[in-house]
Structure formats: C-alpha cells, structure tokens
N, C-alpha and C positions, 0 to 999 in steps of 0.2 A: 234764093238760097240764104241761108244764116251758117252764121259761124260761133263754135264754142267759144269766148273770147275772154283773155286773163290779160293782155297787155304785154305779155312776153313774146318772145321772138318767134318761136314757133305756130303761135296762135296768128301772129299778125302777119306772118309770111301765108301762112292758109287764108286769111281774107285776101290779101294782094291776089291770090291765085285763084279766090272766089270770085273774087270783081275783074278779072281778066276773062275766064271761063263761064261765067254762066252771071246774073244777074244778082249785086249782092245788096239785100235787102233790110238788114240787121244783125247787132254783133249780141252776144247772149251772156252773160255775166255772171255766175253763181258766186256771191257775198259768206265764203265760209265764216263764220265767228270761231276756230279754231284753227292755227298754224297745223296743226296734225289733221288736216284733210288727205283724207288720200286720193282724192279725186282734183283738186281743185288749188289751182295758187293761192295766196294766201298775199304777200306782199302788194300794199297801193294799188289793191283794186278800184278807191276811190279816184284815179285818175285812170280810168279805162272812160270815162265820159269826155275829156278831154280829146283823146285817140278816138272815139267815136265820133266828136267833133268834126276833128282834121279832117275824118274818112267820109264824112259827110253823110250817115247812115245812122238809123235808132239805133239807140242802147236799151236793151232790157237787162233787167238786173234781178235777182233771184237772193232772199236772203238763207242761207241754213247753216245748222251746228257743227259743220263738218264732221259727223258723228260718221267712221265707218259702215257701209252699205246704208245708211238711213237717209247719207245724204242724197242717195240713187234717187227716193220719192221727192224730191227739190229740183235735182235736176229734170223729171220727166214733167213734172209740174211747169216748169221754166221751158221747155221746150216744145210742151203743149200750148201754153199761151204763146208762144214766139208764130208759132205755126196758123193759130187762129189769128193772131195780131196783123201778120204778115203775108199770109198765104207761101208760107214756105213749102218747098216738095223736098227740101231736103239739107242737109247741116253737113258743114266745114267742120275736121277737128286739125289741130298741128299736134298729133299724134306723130312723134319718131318711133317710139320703139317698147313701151309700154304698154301691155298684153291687159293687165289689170284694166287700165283706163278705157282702151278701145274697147275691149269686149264689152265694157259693160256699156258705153253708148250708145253702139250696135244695139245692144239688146232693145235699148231704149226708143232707140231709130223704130226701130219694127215695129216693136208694139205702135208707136204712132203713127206707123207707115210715112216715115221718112227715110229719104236717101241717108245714107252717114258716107263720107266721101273724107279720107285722111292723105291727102296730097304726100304729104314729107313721108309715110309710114317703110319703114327700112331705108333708109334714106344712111349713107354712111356719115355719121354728125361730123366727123373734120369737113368733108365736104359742103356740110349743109353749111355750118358759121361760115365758113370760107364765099360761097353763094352770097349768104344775105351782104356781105360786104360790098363784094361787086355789084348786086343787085341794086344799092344805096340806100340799106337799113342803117338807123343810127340805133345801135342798143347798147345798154350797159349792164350789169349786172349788179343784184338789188338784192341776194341772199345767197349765200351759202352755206354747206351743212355737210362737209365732204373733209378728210383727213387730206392736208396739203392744197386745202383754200384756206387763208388766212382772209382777215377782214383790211388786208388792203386790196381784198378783190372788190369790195363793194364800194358800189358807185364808178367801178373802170370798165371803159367802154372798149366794146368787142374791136380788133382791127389785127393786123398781121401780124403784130407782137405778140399781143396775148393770146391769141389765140394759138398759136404755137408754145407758150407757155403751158396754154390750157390742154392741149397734146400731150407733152410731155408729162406734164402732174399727172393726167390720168393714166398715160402708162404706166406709170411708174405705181401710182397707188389703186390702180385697179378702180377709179369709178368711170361712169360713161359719160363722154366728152361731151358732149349733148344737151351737163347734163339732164339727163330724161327723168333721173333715177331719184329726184328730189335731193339731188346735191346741190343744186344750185336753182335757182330764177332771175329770168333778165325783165327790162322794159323795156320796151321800145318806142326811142323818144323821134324819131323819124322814119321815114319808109315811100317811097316813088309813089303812093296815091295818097298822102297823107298832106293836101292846103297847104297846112301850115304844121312846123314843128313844137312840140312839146318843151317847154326851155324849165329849166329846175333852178327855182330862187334861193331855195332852204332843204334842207336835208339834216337827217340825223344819223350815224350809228348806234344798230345796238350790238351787243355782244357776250356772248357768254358761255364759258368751255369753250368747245369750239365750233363754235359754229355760230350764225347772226346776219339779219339782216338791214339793207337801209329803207329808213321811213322818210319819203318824201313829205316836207310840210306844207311847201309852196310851190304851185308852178302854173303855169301858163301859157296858152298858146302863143306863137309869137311866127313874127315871116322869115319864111325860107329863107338861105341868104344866097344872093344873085349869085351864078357863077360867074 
C-alpha cells in the first residue's frame, strides 16, 4: 500500500495505520507551486523526505501548479507511477472530513484500479488530535488561515492545552477543529514508527492580514530521546 502523504498529522497518522494494517510501501508527495491548492498542502513539503526517512519507506514526489482541478492530472500521473514503481493495490489518504478531496481521489483510485482506503474519514477531530497525543505523535502547527488563529499558533505544538484551546476558538468562531477546512496545517516532527525524530534548527515566520505560515530552513533527523 502507499499513502497520499503531506507531513501533516492526518496523512502521517494514515501511514502509522497503513504500516500496522496491511504492508506499507511508499509515501506519495504532490509538490504544489501554489499555496492556493485545493487539493494539496502547501507548507515544508521539502521535509516530507526526512519523515520518509524516519519511516523507512520511498518517497515519490510529484511536481504541479496547484491550478484547481488541473492539478487532479498530477496527482493520477503520481499515483500511476507510485503503483508501477511499487506494485501498489491500493492508497492511504488522512482524509477527515473533506468531500472535495476524497471524492476526487476516489475517482482517481478507480480509474487506476486502486484501493483508496481513508482510515480517519468522519472521525470526530477533538477526538482524533486528542488520539495522536496518546498514540505519541509529536506535531506542531506550521499555517494558519482561520479568524481566531493568531500567528502565535505557529510553530506550537499539539498537547492538552492547546488543543482545548483549539476547541474552544472553533466553537466560538465556527471553523473545523481538525482543521480539515484549510484553516490550518501541522507537521509532524515524531510518531511511534518513525527511527528517529525530525529536530527543527531554524525556522521563520511569515505573516500577513491574517493569516501566515512557518517556513522551516533547517532540520534534521536526530535520536529519539530514551525514556
């Protein structure tokens, strides 16, 4: 199996669940060149090879313009070679709750006669963040783009505080906790089949109106630390 894979929490809790369940063979990358993808993260994709490291599994990587629906022919392009590359029967996505995105992988699944299998899909997101903590994901969050995330959310990593923060702001202002809805994106700098963790030397903010993300400069694999 392979997995759609951005670096974010969602995608990386779906390979944990691919490499428990069924044989996992490759993580899959599409490299949008524009933040307005509507398919596809956009933040430190160049460090999804690092996390493919840790995982111990290929990375393919996929370049395209994040042009809506155009980038649809990038992805099946990317998932046809994953599949010839690899002998895939079928792709991981960490799909929660976004109709947009699944349907259209699905589609894609088919036409190449692959499995599409969304582990997290309706998944209650307080529950799910709450999950990867106990589970021992380490993630932080790297963009937001939500009324009532400020950019001292970036770069703070998920745990029982914030995320009860992250509760609250979304009731209050109505986006999804999750979120799924391109309010926000995380990375995920550890995770229980992940060698070695992801350590961040350099980092920037950016920011602007409201909303902004962080650009990692620097980082590098480094050892777990002993309990």
């Amino acid at each position: 199996m392979g997995v759609l894979f951005s670096g974010g929490k969602d995608s990386a809790y779906a390979a944990w669940i691919a490499s428990k369940e069924d044989e996992l063979r490759c993580l899959v990358t599409l490299l949008p060149k524009s933040e307005m993808s509507y398919m596809f993260h956009f933040p430190n994709l160049r460090w999804t090879a690092l996390q493919a490291e840790a995982i111990g599994v290929p990375l393919l990587t996929e370049a395209t313009e994040g042009v809506k629906e155009e980038e649809l022919a990038d992805l099946e392009r990317a998932l046809s070679r994953a599949k010839v590359a690899h002998s895939l029967e079928g792709i991981y996505t960490g799909a929660l709750a976004s109709v947009y995105q699944k349907t259209r992988v699905e589609k894609i699944c088919d036409e190449l006669e692959l499995e599409c299998i969304s582990p997290l899909w309706g998944a209650d997101p307080e529950v799910h963040l709450r999950r990867l903590i106990v589970d021992g994901f380490s993630v932080i969050v790297v963009s937001v783009s939500a009324l009532g995330l400020d950019q001292s959310w970036l770069g703070r990593e998920l745990d029982d505080t914030s995320i009860a923060e992250l509760v609250s702001l979304g009731k209050k202002f109505k986006f999804h906790v999750g979120l799924e809805g391109g309010e926000g994106e995380t990375f995920v700098l550890d995770a229980p089949f992940f060698a070695k963790r992801v350590k961040i030397h350099s980092a920037i903010k950016h920011w602007s109106g409201d909303s902004g993300y962080l650009e990692i400069t620097n980082a590098m694999l480094a050892p777990k630390a002993r309990a």
